[in-house]
N, C-alpha and C positions, 0 to 999 in steps of 0.2 A: 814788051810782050809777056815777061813773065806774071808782070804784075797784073795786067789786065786777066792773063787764064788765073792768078789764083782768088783773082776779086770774083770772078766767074763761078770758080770748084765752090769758093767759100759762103758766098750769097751775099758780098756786100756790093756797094754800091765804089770804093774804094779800095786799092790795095797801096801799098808803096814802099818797095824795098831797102832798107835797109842793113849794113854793115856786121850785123851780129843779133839776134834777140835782146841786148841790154840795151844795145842803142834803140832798138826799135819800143821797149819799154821805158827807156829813158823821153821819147821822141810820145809818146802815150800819154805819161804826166803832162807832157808840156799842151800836147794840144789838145787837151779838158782844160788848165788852166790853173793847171800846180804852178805854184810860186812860193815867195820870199813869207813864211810864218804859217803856210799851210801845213795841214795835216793828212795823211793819207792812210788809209787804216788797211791792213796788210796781215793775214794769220803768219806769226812766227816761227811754222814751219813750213822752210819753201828752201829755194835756192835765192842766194843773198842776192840776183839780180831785179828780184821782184819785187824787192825793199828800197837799195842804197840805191837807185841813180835820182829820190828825191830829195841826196844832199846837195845833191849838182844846182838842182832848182833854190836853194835856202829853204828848203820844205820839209820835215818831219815824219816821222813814222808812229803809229801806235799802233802796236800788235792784239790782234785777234786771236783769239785762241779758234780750235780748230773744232768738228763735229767728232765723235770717236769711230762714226762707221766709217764716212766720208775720207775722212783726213783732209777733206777741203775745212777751208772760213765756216765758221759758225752764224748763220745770220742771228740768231738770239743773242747772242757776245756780241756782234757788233754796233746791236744798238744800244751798248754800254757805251759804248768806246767815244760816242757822237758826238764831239763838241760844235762852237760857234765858229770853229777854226777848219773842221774837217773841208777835207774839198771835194776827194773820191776813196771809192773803194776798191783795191788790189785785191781780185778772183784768180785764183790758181785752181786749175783744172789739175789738182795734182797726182801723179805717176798715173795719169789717163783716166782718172775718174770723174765724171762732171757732178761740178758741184751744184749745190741747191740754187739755181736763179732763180727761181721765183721768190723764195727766201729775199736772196740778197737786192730783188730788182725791187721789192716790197719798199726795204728801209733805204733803201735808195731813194725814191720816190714821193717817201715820207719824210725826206729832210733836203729834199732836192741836191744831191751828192751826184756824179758821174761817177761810172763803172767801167772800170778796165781790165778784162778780161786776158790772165796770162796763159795759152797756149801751150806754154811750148812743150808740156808731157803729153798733151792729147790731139794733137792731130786730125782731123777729123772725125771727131766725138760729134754724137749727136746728145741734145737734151730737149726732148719733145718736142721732137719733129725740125729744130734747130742747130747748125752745127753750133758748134761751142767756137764761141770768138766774134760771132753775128750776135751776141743777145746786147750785150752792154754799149756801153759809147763807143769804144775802141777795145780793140785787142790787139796782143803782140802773140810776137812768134819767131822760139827759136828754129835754125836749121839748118845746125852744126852739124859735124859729124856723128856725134853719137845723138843723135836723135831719133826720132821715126821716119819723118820726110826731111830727107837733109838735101843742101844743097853748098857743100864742104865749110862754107863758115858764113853763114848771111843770117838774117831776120826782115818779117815783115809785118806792116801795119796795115791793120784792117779796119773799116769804119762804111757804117752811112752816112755819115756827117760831112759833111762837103766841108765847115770851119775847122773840126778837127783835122780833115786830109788836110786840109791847106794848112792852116798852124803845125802839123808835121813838119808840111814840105818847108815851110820858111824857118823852122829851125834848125835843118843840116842839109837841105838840099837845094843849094844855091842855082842849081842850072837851071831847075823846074821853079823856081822863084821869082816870074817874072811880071808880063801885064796879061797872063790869063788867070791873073789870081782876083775869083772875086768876092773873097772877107774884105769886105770894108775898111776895116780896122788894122788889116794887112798890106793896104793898098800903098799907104806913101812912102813904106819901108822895102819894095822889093828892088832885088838884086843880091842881098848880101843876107847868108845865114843869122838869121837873130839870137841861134843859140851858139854859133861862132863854133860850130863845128862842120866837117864834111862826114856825113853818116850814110849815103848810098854804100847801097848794096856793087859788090866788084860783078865786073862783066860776064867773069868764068862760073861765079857762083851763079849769076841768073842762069845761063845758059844751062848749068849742070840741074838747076832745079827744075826748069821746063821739062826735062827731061825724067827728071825723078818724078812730077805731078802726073804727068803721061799713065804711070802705072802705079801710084801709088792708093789708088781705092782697092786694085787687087791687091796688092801686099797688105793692106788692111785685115781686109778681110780672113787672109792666111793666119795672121797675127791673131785676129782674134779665133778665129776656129784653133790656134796653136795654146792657145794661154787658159783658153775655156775648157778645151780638152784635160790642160792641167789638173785646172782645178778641183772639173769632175771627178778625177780617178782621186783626190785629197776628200772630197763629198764624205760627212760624217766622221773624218779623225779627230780624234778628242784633240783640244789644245790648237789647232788649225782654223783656220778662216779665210774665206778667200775676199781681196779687199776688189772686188767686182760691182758693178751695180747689176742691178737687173736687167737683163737687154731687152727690148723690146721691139718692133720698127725704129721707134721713133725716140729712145735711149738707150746711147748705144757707148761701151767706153772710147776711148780717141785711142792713139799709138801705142796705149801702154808703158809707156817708158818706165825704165828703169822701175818695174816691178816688184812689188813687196805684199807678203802677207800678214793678218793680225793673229796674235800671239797671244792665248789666253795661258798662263802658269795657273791657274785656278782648277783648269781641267787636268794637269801633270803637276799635281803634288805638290806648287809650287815651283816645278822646276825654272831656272834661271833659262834666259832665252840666250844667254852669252850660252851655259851649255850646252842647251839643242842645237846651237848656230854647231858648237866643238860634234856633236855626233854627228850631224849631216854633212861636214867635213872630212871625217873617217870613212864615209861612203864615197869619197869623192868628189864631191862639189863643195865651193866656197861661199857660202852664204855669208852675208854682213850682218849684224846684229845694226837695230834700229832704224831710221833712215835720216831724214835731214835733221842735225842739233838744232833745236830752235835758236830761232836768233837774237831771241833779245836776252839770250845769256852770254854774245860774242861782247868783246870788249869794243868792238865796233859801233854797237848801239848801248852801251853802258859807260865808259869814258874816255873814250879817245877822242884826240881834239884834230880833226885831219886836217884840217884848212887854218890851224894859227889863230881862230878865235877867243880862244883868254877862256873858255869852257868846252867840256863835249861837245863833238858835233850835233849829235839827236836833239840837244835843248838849248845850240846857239841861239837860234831862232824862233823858238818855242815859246808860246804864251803862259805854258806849264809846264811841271817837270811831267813828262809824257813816260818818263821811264818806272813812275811811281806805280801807273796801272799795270806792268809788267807783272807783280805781284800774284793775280789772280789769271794766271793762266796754268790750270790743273792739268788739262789733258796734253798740253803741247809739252808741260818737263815727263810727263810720263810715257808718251809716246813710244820713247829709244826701247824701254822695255817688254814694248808688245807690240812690236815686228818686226818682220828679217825680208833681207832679198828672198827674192828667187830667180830660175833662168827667165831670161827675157828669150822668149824664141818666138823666131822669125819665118818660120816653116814649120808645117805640120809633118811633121816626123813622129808618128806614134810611136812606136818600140823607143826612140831615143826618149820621147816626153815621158815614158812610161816608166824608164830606169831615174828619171831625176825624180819624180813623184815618188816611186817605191824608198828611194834615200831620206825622204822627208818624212814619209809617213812609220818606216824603221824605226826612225828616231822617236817620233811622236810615240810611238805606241811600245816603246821599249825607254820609257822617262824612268819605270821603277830603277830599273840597274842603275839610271843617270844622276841617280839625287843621291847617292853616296859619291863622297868628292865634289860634290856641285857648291863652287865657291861664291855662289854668286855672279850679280852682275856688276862688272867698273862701275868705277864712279860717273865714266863719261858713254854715254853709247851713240852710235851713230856716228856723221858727220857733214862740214860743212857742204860739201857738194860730191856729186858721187863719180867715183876715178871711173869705175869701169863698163857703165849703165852701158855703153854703146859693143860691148864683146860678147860675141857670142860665146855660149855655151859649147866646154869640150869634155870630152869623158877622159 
């Protein structure tokens, strides 16, 4: 039941629960048709589940560098990236912003690639008149607890492709595996997972989730009048930006999750963002400096060998060394230094949104005092995945 209301909310033709968002992007390579020497092109700022589970497949990663308004995939970058090996392209709607598909559905198109759109920071994001998750061949989605629509630790797949729903289902969900599968190509093998796992979604999580879809367009909606409100009262602070798209009917941001804004030192003297992160601290709230480390500076995609292959994993299988193009990604190592959290809120509470906005914009607007003793920034900012995106804001 849940899966049919969310194939329903979401406008696909298919839904199909799975065990967590990794598994459900794990369960997305496979049925586009990631395998053993493919490549998957992926911008290197994300959460590492929207990369690794195409080592699971013997498949490969090349990282995209990312837009600087956006902080989604660059489609101009990734038609650098395009070899004779590529197979899809990894879209992250990231911290709720949707990214450029008609960009990305262009070079797609133009090299015949499948598109797999990762969910799980936007929720119900629209992008011209489309949720986000409905453009590409499949999408995933997280809807853990810290998320926006959670259903305490599940994921789901989403698709119009009736080969890709079935290629899901026959790699981790053996019950639905059977003779109403009609891919051809899947037909002499049903009964038993191809991908020799079990990835359904557990019973309490659906249950919990029907229930969270029930109202989760209203909670949308609060969210976003909660976070817009923000912004507005931040409107015009030097050195401030808000990483928003433009709403309109028909583009609209998703969940917001785990929100961040862009951080110009150009406009503050200079000033280090580790800094301002230190004053709007002293006001009370904790802001994070940066947001996800890229990833193709984790030794996970540089040399570690996880599987006992005799080389790294990223280039066991690899026709190239893939880690070579790593090189020319400018804005993803720069990133950590131009942006910070902020609250993520989940109600419109103006006086409260109004004291976090005022702690931010103190800061901003009082950098002179801050650039005596301003050490800079570490050597490292950000990090791999973020502890606390799902807590509310306390005074």
């Amino acid at each position: 039941e849940f899966e049919k209301e969310f194939a329903a909310w979401e406008g696909t033709d298919y839904a199909l629960g799975f065990n967590n968002g990794t598994a459900a992007l794990l369960a997305a390579m496979f049925a586009v048709g990631v395998g053993v020497g493919d490549e998957v092109i992926c911008p290197s700022v994300t959460y590492w589940a929207s990369a690794l589970p195409a080592y699971s497949l013997g498949a490969t990663i090349v990282f995209a560098d990312i837009d600087p308004a956006t902080l989604c995939i660059d489609p101009a970058d990734i038609e650098k990236r395009v070899s004779d090996r590529t197979r899809a392209i990894m879209v992250i709607h990231y911290l709720g912003y949707p990214a450029d598909m008609d960009g990305v559905m262009a070079v797609a198109k133009k090299h015949g690639l499948k598109v797999i759109e990762d969910v799980s920071h936007a929720h119900g994001g629209l992008y011209k008149g489309k949720k986000l998750g409905a453009i590409g061949d499949v999408s995933a989605f997280s809807l853990m607890s810290g998320k926006a629509l959670v259903a305490g630790e599940a994921g789901m797949l989403a698709t119009d492709s009736l080969e890709c729903y079935e290629r899901a289902i026959a790699f981790g969900h053996y019950n639905l595996f059977d003779e109403s599968i009609r891919t051809e190509s899947l037909r002499p093998h049903v009964g038993l997972p191809m991908g020799g796992i079990k990835g359904r979604m557990h019973q309490v999580s659906a249950a919990v989730g029907r229930v969270q879809l029930k109202r989760y367009d209203e909670r949308l909606r609060e969210i976003r009048k909660a976070m817009n409100y923000f912004w507005d009262l931040l409107e015009g602070v030097p050195g401030l930006r808000a990483h928003r798209v433009a709403e309109t009917e028909g583009t609209k941001m998703g969940g917001w999750y785990s929100p961040h804004g862009h951080y110009v030192p150009e406009e503050l003297g200079g000033l280090s963002v580790a800094r301002f992160c230190e004053a709007v601290r002293a006001e009370g709230f904790s802001p994070e400096t940066g947001c996800n480390t890229p990833l193709h500076t984790h030794s996970l995609f540089t040399t570690l060998d996880v599987y006992g292959a005799g080389k790294p994993t990223r280039v066991a299988t690899a026709s190239r060394d893939v880690r070579l193009l790593d090189r020319d990604l400018p804005v993803s190592l720069a990133v950590g230094s131009r942006t910070y959290s902020i609250p993520w809120f989940k109600r419109y509470e103006p006086e409260l949104i109004r004291q976090y906005a005022e702690a931010y914009k103190k800061a901003a607007r009082g950098y002179e005092r801050l650039l005596d003793g301003d050490a800079g920034n570490p050597k490292s900012l950000g990090r791999w995945h973020f502890f606390n995106a799902g807590k509310a804001p306390k005074i």
